[in-house]
Structures are given as structure tokens and as C-alpha cells.
DOZAVEX-848027 format. One record per residue (C-alpha): residue in three letters; x, y, z. Coordinates in steps of 0.02 Angstrom, whole numbers, padded with zeros to 5 digits. Each point is the difference from the previous one (the first is absolute). Layout:
ALA:X:Y:Z
...
END
This chain:
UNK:-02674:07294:04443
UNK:00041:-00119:00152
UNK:00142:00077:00108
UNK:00144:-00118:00045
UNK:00074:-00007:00162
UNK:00163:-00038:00061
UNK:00100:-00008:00142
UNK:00124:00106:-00059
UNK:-00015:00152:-00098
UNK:00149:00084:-00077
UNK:-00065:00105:-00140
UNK:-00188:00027:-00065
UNK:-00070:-00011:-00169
UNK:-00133:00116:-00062
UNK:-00067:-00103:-00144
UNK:-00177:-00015:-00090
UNK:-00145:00113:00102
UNK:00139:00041:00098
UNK:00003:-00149:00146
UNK:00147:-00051:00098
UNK:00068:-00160:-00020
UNK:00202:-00051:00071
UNK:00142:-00061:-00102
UNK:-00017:-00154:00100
UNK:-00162:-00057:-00052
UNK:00048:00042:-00174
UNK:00154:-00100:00023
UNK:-00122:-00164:00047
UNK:-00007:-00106:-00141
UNK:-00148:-00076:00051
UNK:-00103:00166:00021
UNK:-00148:-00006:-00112
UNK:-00051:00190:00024
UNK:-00061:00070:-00155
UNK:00089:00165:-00032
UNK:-00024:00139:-00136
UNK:00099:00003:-00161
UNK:00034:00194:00037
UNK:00160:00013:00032
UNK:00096:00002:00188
UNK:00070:00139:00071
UNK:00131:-00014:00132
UNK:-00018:00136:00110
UNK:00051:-00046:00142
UNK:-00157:00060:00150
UNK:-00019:00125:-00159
UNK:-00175:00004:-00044
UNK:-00053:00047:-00159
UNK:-00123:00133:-00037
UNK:-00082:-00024:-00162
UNK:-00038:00159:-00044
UNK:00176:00019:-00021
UNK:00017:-00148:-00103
UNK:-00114:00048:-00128
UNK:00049:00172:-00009
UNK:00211:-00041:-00023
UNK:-00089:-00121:-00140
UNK:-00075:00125:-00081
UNK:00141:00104:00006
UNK:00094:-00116:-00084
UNK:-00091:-00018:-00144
UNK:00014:00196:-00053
UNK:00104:00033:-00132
UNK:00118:00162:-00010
UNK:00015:00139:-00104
UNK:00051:00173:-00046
UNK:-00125:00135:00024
UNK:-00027:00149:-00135
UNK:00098:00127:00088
UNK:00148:-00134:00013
UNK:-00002:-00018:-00186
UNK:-00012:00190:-00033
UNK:00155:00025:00088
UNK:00084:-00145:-00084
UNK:-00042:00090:-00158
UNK:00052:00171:00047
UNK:00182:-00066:00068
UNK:00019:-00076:-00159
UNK:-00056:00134:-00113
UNK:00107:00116:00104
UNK:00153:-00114:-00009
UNK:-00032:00013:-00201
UNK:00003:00161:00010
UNK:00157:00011:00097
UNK:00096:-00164:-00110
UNK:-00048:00037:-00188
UNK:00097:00173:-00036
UNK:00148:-00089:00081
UNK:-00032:-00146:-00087
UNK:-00017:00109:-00182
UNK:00185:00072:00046
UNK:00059:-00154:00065
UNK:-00051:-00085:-00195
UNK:00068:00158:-00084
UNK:00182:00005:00098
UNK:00001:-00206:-00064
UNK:-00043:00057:-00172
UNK:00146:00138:-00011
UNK:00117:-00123:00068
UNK:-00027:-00148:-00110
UNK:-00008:00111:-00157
UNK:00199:00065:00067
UNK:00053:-00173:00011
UNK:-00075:-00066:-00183
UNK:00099:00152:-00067
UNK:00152:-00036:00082
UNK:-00029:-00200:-00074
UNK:-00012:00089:-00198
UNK:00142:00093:00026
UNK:00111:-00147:00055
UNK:-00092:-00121:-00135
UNK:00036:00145:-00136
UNK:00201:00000:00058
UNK:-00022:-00198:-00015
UNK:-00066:-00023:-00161
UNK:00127:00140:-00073
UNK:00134:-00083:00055
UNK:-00073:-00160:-00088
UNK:-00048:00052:-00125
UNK:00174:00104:-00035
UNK:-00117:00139:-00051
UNK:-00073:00154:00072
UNK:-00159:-00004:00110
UNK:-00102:00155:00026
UNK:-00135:00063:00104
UNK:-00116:00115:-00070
UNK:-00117:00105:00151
UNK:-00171:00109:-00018
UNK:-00017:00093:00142
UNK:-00142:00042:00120
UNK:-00142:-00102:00095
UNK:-00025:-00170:-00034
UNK:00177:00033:-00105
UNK:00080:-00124:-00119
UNK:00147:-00081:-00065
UNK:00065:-00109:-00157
UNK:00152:-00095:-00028
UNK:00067:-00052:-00131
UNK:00157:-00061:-00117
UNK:00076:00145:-00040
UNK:00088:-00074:-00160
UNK:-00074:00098:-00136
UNK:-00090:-00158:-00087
UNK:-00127:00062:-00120
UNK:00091:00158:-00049
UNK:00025:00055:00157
UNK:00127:00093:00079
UNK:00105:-00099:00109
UNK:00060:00057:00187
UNK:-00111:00174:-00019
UNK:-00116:-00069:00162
UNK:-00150:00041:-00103
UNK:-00098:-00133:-00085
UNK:-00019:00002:-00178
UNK:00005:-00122:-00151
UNK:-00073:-00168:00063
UNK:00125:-00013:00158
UNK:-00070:-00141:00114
UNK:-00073:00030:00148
UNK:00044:-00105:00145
UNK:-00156:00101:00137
UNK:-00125:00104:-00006
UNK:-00061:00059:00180
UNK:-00143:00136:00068
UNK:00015:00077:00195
UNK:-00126:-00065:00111
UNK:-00128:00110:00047
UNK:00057:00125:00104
UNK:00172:00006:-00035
UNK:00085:00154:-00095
UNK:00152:-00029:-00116
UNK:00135:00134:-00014
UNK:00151:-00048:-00130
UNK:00161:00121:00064
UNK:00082:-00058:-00148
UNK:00047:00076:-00152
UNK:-00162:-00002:-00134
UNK:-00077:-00122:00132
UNK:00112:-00152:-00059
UNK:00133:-00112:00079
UNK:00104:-00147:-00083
UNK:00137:-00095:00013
UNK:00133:-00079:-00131
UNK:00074:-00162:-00017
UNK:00106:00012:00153
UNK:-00137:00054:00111
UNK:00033:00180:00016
UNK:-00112:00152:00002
UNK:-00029:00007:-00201
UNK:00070:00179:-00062
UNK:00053:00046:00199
UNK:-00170:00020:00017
UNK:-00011:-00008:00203
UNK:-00155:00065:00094
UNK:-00157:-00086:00118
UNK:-00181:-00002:-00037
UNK:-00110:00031:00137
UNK:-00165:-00072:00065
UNK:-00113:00104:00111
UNK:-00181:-00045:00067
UNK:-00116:00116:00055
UNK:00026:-00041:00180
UNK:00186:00098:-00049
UNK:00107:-00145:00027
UNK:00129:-00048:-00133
UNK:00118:-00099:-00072
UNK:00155:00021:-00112
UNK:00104:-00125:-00104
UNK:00167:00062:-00030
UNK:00109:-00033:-00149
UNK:00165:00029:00063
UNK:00164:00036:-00152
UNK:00070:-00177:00041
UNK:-00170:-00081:-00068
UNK:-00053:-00029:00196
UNK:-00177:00005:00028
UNK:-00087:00027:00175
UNK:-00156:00040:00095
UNK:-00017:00144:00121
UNK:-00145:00069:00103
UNK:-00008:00179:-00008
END
């Protein structure tokens, strides 16, 4: 490459096999110096070592990565998070289970109060104790032979629900023979008055009230 001079020189340029030329020369329109297509550098009276060049290039083109031990320890802080998480978790699931079970109960108990007092006839609710416990209601009418207002479902009474614990969840019926009601005015059918209570095996529980008045209410114990 032909070097360019100029009478004044206010920054170099490294360019090609690494020649100076000025930015006055290269401002010359009517300079006909060949130059390389590699591209210029201003550096200033910088000059460019090669080596350096090629190595940052190389550099450049490696691609990142994790290393084994980096992923072992990502998979150890994870397992051990599991670890830590999933029994909380399992209670967490449980304590949700308990509650929404309390709530549905409470929801029969008003609907049963509701449709007596629709109905102008009595409404009972029939429970089976234990885990995974159960209840019925029903029209307690006597239709079918029946006996009417005895909170026990015989004959071919109608029943209005049928509904099972969820898993987990005890049922205890503190009523008398494990059945509630109420007539056609929406009181306690018989004075019957009491609570059933839902436990989980995490000991948390629930109670639904049934108050003389025909009030029904929620409680945590």
C-alpha cells in the first residue's frame, strides 16, 4: 500500500497491512489510492497489534454455558427446596379442603331453611358420622307412607342433596340421632339445636351452629 502524505496530520489511520495514511488525503476526492476493504480503525496514533485482533475475534465467537458442577447444584437447590415446600404445600391443600367443606355445609343448611319455608313443609338433614362422613336432605313430609316431621327419612320423601366429606375431613353430628331440620317457619324442626363438626387430620376444625331462633353460622374452633 502507497502511504499518503499530508501537510497536516491530525489523527492516523491504521488500515489494511497496517500503513498510515491522514484523514486529509482520505478527505481528497481526487485520491486514487487503492485501499483495503478491511475495515478502518480510528485509533488515534493507536496502533493496532494483530495478534490482539484475532484473538478478541476469536473470543467472540465462543459460546457460553453452564458447566456440570453448575447444573448439579441447580439440581440439589431445587430438590432441597422440594423437600422443604411439599409437606407445607400437603397442609396448605388440606387446611383449603377443611375450610371449603365448612362453608358448603353452612350453604345446605341455609338452602334446607329456604326450601322449608317454600315449600311450607319440613326439611331435614339426615348425618352418618365419621371420615369422609355424609349427609342427606330431604322433604320431610311423610309422602310414600312416611312419617312426617320425625327428621328420619322414610316412605318415598324427596330428597333435595346427597353429599360425601372430602377426603380428609371427619364429620361429627352433636345433634340428637345425628339429624337436624327445620319446619315451615324456618325453625330448628322438633327444637332440635346442635353443630356438626368438621376436623382434618392436620386438627383444625370447623363448626356450623344451629342456633333456637333458626340462625345458622360458621365458627373456627
Amino acid at each position: 500500500m502507497k502511504l499518503l502524505h499530508g501537510s497536516t496530520q491530525k489523527m492516523r489511520i491504521w488500515a489494511g497491512v497496517f500503513h498510515p495514511i491522514t484523514m486529509q488525503d482520505i478527505e481528497n476526492k481526487e485520491n486514487k489510492t487503492l485501499f483495503f476493504s478491511a475495515p478502518i480503525l480510528l485509533l488515534g496514533m493507536t496502533t493496532i497489534n494483530p495478534k490482539k485482533v484475532f484473538k478478541m475475534e476469536r473470543n467472540s465467537n465462543k459460546q457460553s454455558g453452564f458447566t456440570l458442577l453448575e447444573l448439579v447444584v441447580v439440581v440439589a437447590i431445587i430438590a432441597l427446596v422440594s423437600i422443604i415446600a411439599l409437606p407445607q404445600l400437603h397442609t396448605t391443600q388440606e387446611n383449603y379442603r377443611l375450610k371449603s367443606a365448612a362453608v358448603d355445609m353452612l350453604s345446605y343448611f341455609q338452602k334446607a331453611k329456604m326450601e322449608a319455608v317454600k315449600r311450607a313443609s319440613s326439611v331435614s338433614l339426615a348425618f352418618t358420622e365419621g371420615t369422609n362422613g355424609k349427609f342427606v336432605m330431604f322433604v320431610d313430609d311423610g309422602a310414600g307412607s312416611g312419617t312426617a316431621e320425625n327428621i328420619i327419612r322414610d316412605g318415598s320423601e324427596e330428597i333435595l342433596s346427597q353429599v360425601s366429606m372430602p377426603k380428609g375431613v371427619t364429620l361429627t353430628a352433636n345433634f340428637t340421632a345425628d339429624s337436624a331440620g327445620f319446619d315451615a317457619r324456618g325453625f330448628p324442626l322438633s327444637s332440635r339445636i346442635g353443630n356438626i363438626n368438621l376436623v382434618n387430620n392436620n386438627g383444625n376444625s370447623y363448626s356450623i351452629v344451629l342456633s333456637m331462633a333458626g340462625s345458622v353460622r360458621l365458627q373456627k374452633d
